[in-house]
C-alpha positions as CSV (number, residue, x, y, z in Angstrom):
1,X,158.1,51.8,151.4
2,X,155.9,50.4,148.9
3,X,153.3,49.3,151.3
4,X,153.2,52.9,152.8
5,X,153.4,54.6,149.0
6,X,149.7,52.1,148.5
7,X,149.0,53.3,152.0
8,X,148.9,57.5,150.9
9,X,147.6,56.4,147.6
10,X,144.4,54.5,149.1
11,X,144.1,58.2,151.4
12,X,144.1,60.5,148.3
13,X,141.7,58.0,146.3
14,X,139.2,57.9,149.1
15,X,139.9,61.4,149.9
16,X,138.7,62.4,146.4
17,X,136.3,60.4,146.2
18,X,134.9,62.0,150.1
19,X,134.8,65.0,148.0
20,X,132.9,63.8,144.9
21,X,130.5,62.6,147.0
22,X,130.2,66.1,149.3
23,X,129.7,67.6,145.5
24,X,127.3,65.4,144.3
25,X,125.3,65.8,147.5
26,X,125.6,69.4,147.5
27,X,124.4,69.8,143.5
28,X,121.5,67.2,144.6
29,X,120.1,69.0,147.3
30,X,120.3,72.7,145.5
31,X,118.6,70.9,142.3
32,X,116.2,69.5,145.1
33,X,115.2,73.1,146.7
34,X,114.8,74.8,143.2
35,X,112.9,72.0,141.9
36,X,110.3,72.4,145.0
37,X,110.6,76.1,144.9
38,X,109.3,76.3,141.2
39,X,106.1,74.3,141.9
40,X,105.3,76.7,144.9
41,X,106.2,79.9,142.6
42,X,104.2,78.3,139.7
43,X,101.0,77.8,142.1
44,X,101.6,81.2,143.8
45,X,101.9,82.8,140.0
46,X,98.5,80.5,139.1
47,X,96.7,81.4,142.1
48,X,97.3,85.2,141.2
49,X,96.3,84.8,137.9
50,X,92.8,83.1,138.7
51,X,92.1,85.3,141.6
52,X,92.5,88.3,139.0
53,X,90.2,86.4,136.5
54,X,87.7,85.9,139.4
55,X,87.7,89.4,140.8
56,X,87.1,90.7,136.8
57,X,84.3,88.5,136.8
58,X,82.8,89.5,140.0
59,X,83.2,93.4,138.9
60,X,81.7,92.5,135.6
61,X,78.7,90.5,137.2
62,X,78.3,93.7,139.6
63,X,78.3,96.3,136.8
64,X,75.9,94.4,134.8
65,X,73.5,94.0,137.8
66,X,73.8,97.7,138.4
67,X,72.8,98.3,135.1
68,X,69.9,96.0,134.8
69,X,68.6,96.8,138.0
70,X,68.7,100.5,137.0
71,X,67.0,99.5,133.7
72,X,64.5,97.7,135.4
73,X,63.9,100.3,137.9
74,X,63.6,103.0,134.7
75,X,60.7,101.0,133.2
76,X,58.9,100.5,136.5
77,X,59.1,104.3,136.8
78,X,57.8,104.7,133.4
79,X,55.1,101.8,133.6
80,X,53.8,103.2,136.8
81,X,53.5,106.7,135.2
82,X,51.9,105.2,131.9
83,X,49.3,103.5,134.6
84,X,48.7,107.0,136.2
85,X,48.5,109.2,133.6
86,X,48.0,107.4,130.3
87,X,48.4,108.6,126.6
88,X,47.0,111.8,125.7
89,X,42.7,111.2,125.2
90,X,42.2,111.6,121.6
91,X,39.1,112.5,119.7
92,X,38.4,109.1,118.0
93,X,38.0,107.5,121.7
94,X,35.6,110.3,123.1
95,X,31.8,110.6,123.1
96,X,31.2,114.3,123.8
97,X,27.9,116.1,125.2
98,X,26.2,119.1,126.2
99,X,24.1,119.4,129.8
100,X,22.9,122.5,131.6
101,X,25.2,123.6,134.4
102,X,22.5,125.0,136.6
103,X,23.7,128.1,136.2
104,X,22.2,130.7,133.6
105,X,24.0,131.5,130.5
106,X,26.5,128.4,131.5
107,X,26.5,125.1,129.5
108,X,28.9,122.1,130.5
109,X,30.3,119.8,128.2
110,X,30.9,116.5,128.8
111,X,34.0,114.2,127.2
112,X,33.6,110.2,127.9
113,X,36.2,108.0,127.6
114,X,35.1,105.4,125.0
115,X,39.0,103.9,124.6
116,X,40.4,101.0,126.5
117,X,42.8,102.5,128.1
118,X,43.5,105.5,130.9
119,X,44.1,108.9,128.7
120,X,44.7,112.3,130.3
121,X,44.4,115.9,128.8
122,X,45.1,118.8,130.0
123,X,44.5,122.7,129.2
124,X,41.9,124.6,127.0
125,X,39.4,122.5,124.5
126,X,38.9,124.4,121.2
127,X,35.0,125.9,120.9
128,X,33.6,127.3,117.7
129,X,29.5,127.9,117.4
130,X,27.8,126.3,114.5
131,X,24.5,127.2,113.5
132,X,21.0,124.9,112.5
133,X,22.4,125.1,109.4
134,X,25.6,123.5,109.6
135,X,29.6,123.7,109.1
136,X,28.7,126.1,106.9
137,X,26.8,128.3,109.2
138,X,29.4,128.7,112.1
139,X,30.0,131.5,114.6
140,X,32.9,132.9,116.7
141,X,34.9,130.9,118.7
142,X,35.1,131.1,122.0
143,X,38.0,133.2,124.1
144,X,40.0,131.1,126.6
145,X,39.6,133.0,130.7
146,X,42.3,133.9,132.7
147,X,41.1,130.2,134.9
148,X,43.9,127.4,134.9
149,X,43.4,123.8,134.5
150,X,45.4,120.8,135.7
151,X,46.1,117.4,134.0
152,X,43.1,115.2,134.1
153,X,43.3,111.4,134.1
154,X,40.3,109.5,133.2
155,X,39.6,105.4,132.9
156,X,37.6,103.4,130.3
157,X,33.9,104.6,130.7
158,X,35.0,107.8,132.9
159,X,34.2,111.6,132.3
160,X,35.9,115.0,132.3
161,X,34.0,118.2,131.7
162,X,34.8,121.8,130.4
163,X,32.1,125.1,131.1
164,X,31.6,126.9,128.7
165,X,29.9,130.9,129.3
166,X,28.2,132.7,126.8
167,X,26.5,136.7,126.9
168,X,23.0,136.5,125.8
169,X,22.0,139.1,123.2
170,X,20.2,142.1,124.4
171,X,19.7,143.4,120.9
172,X,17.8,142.8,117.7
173,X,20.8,141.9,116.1
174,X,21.2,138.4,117.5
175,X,22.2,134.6,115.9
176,X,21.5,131.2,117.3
177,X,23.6,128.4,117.3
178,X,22.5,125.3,118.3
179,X,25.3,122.9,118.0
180,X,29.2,123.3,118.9
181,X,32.6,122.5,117.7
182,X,34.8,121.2,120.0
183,X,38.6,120.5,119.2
184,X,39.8,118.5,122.7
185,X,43.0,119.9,123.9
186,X,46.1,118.5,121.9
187,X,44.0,117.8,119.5
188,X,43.5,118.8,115.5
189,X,40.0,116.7,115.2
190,X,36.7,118.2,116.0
191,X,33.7,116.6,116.8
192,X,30.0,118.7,117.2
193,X,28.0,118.8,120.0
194,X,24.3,119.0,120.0
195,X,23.1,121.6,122.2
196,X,19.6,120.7,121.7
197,X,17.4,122.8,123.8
198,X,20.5,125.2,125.1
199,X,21.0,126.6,121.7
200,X,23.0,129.7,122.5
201,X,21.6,133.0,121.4
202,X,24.2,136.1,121.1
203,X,24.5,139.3,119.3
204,X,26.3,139.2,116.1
205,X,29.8,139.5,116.5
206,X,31.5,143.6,116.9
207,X,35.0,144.5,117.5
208,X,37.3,142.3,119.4
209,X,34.9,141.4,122.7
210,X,33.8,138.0,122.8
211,X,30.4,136.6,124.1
212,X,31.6,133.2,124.9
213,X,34.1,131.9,126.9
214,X,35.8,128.5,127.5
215,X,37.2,127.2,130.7
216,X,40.1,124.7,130.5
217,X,39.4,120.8,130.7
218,X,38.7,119.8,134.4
219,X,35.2,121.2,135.7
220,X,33.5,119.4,138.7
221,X,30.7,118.2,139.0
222,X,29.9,116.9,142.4
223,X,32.5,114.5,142.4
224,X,33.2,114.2,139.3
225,X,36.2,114.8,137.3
């Protein structure tokens, strides 16, 4: 009896102990399968995270090169339209002159560029007589036509030109002027202009008709400007 009680005892020890084992096995392989599931969630979660960081910093990189190309394609535009049309010409930088137009009662005046740069002007210059006697002695100034003038451009050392038409007195009543005051358009400086021997002679200003007239800046002369 007592070798058969040892018999069932040894059974249920090693039974239990079947079972222990089957436990232990069972907790060691679950602790196994989340501990190599959290290394795999952790470099899934990292690898999100960078790819995130790295598409930000692609769409940053692309908005700024949007922007600067855009910058840099504004100041091409405006360097390529400072080349062509230049700063507005102004009186300090221009050497003015009278010549015959080869047409009676016509004078053309002449504007050089003395500046280093390309300047452009465009519209009606403004024309006052001046007699031998100077500033003091001035006449009318001259009435702007119906013509219409375009922007002129002109280099360092190039010319633009302006006619001027005048009505030659007829009368006793008549003044000469022999010199001119011309205000280039845009402009609030004047500079005179010797007409030398095409002093303008015209009767003495009555009512509201003019006897000279100014064209606006851009008359051509051959193939000049």
């Amino acid at each position: 009896m007592r070798v058969k009680k040892m018999s069932a005892l040894a059974l249920v020890v090693a039974a239990a102990g079947l079972s222990l084992t089957a436990c232990g096995s069972s907790d060691g392989s679950s602790a196994s399968a989340n501990t190599s599931a959290s290394p795999t969630n952790a470099s899934s979660a990292a690898s999100s995270s960078t790819g995130g960081q790295n598409s930000t910093s692609t769409a940053g990189s692309s908005t700024s090169g949007s922007s600067t190309g855009s910058s840099k394609g504004s100041g091409l535009t405006a360097q390529n339209r400072s080349a062509t049309s230049g700063s507005m010409c102004k009186t300090d930088h221009l050497a003015l002159s009278a010549s015959a137009a080869g047409v009676k009662d016509q004078i053309v005046v002449n504007l050089k560029n003395t500046g280093s740069g390309k300047c452009s002007m465009h519209g009606f210059p403004g024309v006052q007589l001046v007699g031998p006697d100077g500033l003091g002695d001035t006449g009318p100034d001259a009435a702007r036509t119906d013509a219409s003038g375009s922007t002129v451009s002109i280099g360092p050392g190039e010319e633009t030109r302006f006619l001027l038409r005048y009505i030659p007195s007829t009368s006793g009543s008549a003044k000469t002027y022999t010199r001119l005051s011309v205000t280039p358009p845009n402009e609030k400086v004047s500079e005179i202009v010797n007409l030398n021997d095409l002093a303008i002679t015209i009767a003495a200003p009555s009512g509201d008709a003019p006897d000279v007239y100014v064209d606006p800046i851009g008359y051509h002369v051959g193939s000049g400007k």
